[in-house]
C-alpha positions as CSV (number, residue, x, y, z in Angstrom):
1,X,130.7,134.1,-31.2
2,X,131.3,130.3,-30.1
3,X,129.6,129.2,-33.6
4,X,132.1,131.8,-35.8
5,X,135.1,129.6,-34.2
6,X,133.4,126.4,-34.6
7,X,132.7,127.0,-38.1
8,X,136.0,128.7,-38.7
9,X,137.5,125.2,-37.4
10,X,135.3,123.4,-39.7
11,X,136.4,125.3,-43.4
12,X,139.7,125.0,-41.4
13,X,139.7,121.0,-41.8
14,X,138.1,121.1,-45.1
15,X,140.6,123.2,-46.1
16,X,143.4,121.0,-44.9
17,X,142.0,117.5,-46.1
18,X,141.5,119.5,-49.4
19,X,145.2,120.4,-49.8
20,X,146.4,117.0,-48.2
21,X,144.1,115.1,-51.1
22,X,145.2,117.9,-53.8
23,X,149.0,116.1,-52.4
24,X,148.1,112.9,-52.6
25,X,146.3,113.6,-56.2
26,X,149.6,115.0,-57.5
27,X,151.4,111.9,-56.9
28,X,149.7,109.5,-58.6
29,X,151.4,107.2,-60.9
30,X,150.3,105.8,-64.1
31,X,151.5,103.4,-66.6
32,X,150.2,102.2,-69.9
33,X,147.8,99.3,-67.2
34,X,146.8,101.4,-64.6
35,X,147.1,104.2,-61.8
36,X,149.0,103.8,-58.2
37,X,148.7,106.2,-55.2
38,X,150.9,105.8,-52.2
39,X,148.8,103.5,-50.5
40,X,149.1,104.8,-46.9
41,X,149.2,108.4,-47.4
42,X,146.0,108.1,-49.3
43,X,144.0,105.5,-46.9
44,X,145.1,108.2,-43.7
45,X,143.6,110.7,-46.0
46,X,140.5,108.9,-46.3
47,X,140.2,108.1,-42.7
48,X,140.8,111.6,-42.0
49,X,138.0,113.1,-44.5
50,X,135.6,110.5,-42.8
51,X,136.3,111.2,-39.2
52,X,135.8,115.1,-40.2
53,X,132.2,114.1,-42.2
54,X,131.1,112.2,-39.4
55,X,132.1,114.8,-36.6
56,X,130.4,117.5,-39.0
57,X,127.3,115.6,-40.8
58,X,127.6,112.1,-38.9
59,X,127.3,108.7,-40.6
60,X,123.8,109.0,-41.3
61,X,124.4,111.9,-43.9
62,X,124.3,111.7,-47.5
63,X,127.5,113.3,-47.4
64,X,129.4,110.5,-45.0
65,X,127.8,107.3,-46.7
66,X,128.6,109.0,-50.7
67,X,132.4,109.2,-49.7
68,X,132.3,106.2,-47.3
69,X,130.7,104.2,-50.6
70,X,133.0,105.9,-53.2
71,X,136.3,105.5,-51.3
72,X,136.3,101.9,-50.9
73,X,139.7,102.2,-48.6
74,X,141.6,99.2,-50.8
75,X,140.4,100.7,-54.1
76,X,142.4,104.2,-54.9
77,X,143.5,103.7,-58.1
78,X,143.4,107.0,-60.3
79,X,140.1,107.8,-58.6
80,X,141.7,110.3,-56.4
81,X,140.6,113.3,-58.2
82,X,137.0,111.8,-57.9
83,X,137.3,111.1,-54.5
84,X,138.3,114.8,-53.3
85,X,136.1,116.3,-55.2
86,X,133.1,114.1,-53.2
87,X,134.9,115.3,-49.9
88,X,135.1,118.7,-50.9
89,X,131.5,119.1,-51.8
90,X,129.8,119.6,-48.9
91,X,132.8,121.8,-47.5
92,X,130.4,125.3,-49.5
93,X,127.3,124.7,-46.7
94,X,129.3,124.0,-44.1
95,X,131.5,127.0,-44.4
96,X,128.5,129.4,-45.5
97,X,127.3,128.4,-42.0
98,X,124.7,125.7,-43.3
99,X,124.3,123.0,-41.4
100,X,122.4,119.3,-42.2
């Protein structure tokens, strides 16, 4: 019963990251040179979807170090849709129970 509520808190804070990076995606900026995100909201959101990888997979996983590499935390850009779709990836094992 304990692993039901631990893995219904896991696709819980999947779910969560997913919407808050859906947020952040929906407020990106572009111009006719480039693509802005809010700069703060969308560094917190990467810190958040790499605390939850590493509590779930740890730092050793191919799932941590892919969005760790990806998300280079000064380099958001436009990429944001790229970036949440890396996070959310893994989020299909983890909630089917699967675990690394």
């Amino acid at each position: 019963m304990l692993s039901v509520a631990v893995d219904q808190k896991i696709a819980e804070g999947f779910a969560q990251l997913i919407q808050t990076g859906e947020d952040v995606a929906r407020h990106v900026q572009t111009d006719s040179f480039s693509s802005t995100v809010d700069i703060q909201t969308s560094s917190q959101w990467g810190v958040s979807c790499l605390s939850l990888l590493n509590r779930v997979f740890s730092r050793e996983s191919d799932h941590y170090r892919r969005f760790d590499k990806e998300v280079d935390l000064g380099a958001w850009g436009g990429d944001i849709d790229n970036f949440l779709s890396i996070f959310a990836a893994p989020s299909g094992a983890t909630c089917s129970g699967l675990r690394p």
